[in-house]
ROBADREN-887571 format. One record per residue (C-alpha): x, y, z; residue number from 1; residue in one letter. Coordinates in steps of 0.5 Angstrom, whole numbers. Each point is the difference from the previous one (the first is absolute). Layout:
lummi X:X&Y:Y&Z:Z&n:NUM&res:A
...
***
This chain:
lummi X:14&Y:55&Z:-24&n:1&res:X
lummi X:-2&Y:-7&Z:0&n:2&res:X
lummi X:-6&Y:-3&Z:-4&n:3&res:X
lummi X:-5&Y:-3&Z:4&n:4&res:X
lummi X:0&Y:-7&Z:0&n:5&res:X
lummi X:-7&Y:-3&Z:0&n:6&res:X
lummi X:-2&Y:-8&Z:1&n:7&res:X
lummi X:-5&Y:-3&Z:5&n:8&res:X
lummi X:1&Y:-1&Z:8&n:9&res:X
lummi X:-5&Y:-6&Z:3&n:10&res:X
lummi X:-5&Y:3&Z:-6&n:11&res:X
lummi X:2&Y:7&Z:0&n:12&res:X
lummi X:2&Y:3&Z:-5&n:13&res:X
lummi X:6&Y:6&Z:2&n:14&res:X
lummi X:5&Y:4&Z:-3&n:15&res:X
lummi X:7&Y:2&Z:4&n:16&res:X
lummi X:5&Y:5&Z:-2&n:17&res:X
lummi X:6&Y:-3&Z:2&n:18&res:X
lummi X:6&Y:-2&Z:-2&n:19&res:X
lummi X:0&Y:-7&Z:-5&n:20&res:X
lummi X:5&Y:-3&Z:4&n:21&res:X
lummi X:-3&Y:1&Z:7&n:22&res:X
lummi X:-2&Y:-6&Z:2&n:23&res:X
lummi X:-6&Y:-3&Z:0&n:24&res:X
lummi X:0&Y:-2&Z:7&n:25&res:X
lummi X:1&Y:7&Z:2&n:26&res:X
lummi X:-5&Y:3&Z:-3&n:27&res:X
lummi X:-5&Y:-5&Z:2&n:28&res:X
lummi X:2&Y:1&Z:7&n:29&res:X
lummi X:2&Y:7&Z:0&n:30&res:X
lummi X:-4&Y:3&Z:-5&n:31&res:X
lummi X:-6&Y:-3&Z:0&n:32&res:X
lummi X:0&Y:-2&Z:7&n:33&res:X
lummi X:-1&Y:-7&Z:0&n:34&res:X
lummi X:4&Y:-4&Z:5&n:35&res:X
lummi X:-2&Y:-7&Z:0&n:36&res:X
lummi X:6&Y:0&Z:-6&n:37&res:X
lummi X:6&Y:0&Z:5&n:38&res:X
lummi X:6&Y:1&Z:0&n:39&res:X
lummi X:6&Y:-5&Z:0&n:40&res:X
lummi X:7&Y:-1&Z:-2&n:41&res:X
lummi X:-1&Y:6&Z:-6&n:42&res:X
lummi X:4&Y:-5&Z:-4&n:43&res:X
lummi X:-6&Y:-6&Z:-3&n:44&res:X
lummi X:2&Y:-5&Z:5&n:45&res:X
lummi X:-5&Y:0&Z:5&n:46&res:X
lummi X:-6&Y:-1&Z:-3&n:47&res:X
lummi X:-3&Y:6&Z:5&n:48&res:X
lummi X:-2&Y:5&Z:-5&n:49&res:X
lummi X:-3&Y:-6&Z:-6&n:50&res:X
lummi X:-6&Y:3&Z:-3&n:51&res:X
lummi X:-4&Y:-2&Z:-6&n:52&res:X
lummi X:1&Y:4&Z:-7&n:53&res:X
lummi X:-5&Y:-2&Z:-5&n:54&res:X
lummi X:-1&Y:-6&Z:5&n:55&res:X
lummi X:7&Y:-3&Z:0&n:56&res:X
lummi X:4&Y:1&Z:7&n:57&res:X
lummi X:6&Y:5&Z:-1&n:58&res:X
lummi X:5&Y:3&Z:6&n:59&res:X
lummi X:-3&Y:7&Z:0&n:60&res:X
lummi X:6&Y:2&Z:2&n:61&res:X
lummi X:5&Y:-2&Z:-6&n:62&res:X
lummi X:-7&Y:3&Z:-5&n:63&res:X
lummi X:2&Y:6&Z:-3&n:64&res:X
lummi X:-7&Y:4&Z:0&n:65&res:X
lummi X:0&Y:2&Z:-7&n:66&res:X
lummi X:0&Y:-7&Z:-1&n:67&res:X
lummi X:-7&Y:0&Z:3&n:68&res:X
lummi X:-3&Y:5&Z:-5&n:69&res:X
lummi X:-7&Y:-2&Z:-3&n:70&res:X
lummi X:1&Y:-8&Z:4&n:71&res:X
lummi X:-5&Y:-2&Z:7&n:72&res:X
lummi X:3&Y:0&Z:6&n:73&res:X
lummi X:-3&Y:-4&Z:6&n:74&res:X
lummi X:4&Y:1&Z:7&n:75&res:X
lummi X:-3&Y:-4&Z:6&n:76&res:X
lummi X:-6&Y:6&Z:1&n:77&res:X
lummi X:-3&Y:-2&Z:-7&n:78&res:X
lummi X:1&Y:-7&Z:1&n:79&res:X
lummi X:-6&Y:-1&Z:2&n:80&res:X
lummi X:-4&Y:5&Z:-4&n:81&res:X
lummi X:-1&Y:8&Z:2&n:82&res:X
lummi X:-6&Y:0&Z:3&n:83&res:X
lummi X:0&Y:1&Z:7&n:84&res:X
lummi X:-2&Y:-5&Z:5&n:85&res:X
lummi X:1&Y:-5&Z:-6&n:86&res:X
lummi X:1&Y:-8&Z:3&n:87&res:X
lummi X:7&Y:-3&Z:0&n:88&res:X
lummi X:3&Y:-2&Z:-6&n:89&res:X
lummi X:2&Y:-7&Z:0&n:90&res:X
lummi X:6&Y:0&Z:1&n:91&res:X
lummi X:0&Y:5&Z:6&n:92&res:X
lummi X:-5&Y:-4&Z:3&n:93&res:X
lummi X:5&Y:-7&Z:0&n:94&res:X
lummi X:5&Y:5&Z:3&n:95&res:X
lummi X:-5&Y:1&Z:5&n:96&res:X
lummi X:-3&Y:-5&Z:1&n:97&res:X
lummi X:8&Y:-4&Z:1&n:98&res:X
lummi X:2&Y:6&Z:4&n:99&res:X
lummi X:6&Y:0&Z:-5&n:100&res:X
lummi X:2&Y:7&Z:3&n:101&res:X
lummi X:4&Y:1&Z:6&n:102&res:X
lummi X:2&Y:7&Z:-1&n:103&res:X
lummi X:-3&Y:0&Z:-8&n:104&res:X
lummi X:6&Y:4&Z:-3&n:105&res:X
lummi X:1&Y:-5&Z:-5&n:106&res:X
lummi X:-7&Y:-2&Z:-1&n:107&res:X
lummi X:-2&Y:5&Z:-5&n:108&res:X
lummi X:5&Y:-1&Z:-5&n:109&res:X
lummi X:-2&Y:-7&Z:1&n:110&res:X
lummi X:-7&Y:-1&Z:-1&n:111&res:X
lummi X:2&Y:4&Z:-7&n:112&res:X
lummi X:4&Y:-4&Z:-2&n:113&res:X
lummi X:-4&Y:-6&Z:1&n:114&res:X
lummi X:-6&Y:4&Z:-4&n:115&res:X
lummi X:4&Y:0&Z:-6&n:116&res:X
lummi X:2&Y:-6&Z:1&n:117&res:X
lummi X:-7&Y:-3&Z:0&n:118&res:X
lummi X:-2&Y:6&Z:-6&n:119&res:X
lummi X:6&Y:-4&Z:-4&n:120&res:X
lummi X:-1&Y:-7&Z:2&n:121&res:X
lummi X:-7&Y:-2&Z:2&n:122&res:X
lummi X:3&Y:-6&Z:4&n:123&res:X
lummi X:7&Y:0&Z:1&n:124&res:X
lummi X:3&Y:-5&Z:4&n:125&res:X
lummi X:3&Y:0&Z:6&n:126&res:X
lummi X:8&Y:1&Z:-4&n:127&res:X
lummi X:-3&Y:5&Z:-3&n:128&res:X
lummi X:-2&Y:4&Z:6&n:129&res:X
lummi X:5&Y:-1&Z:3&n:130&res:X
lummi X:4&Y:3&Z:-6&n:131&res:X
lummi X:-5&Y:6&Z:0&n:132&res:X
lummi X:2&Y:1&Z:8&n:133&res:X
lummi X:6&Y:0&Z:-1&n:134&res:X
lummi X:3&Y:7&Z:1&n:135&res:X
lummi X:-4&Y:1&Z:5&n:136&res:X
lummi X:3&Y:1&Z:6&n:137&res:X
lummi X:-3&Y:0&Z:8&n:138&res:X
lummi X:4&Y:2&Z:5&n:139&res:X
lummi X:-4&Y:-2&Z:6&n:140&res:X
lummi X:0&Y:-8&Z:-2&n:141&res:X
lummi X:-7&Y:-1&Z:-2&n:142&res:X
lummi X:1&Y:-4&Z:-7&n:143&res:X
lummi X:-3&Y:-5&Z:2&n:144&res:X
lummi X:-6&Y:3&Z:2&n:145&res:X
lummi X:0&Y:4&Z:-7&n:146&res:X
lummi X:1&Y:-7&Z:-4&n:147&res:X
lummi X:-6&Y:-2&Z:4&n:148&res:X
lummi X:-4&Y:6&Z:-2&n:149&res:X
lummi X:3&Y:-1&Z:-8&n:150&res:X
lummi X:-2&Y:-7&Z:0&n:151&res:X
lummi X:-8&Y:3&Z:2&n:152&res:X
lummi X:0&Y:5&Z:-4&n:153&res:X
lummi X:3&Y:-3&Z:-6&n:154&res:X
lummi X:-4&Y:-8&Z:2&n:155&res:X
lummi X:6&Y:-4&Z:0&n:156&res:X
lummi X:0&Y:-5&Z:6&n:157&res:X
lummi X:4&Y:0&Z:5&n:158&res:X
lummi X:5&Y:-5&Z:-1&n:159&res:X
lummi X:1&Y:-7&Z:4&n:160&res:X
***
């Protein structure tokens, strides 16, 4: 019988009986049924699945589950905080306000992504946002959209 691993979920604290080696986008999505961490390539090199472990962006999908034992997970339904009804983070506003989705698969991962970003480096250049989005894959072709909305988010300028 497996042991509980315990961690917190978007402020929550939960304890799955799973296998360690299960990833943590599986229990996330499955098990905890939190879909707004998606699933990709199964393999890291999407960017779909990227959540926050202790405020730092990892693929979920590449995360063993008990690497997550006693850590903070934020997926994007806790990015911007718990309470239902709460207002847009900043980063999500940015995207909405760039209407930086098309069909949105790839946004999620996004939007995590550039909130360990920020949590690393307060002002990070425009190298190293791109840097940062760079395992990010969008297959509708909205990139420019979403540097836009990067840019916003993280207050870069627009470049000349």
């Amino acid at each position: 019988m497996d042991l509980p691993i315990a961690f917190v979920v978007n402020g929550n604290a939960v304890a799955l009986a799973l296998p360690g080696d299960v990833s943590l986008m599986h229990a996330l999505r499955n098990d905890l049924d939190l879909k707004g961490t998606r699933e990709g390539c199964a393999a890291g090199a999407c960017g779909a699945c990227t959540v926050l472990v202790d405020g730092h962006a990892v693929t979920s999908c590449e995360t063993p589950l008990e690497s997550v034992r006693a850590r903070e997970v934020t997926t994007v339904e806790g990015l911007a905080g718990a309470a239902a009804g709460a207002p847009a983070h900043p980063i999500q506003q940015a995207f909405l306000d760039q209407q930086a989705a098309q069909c949105g698969y790839c946004i999620n991962g996004v939007m995590l992504r550039i909130a360990g970003l920020l949590r690393e480096t307060a002002a990070p250049t425009e190298a190293q946002l791109r840097a940062a989005l760079s395992r990010h894959l969008c297959r509708c072709g909205t990139h420019m959209r979403i540097l836009r909305a990067a840019r916003v988010a993280c207050g870069l300028p627009e470049p000349a």
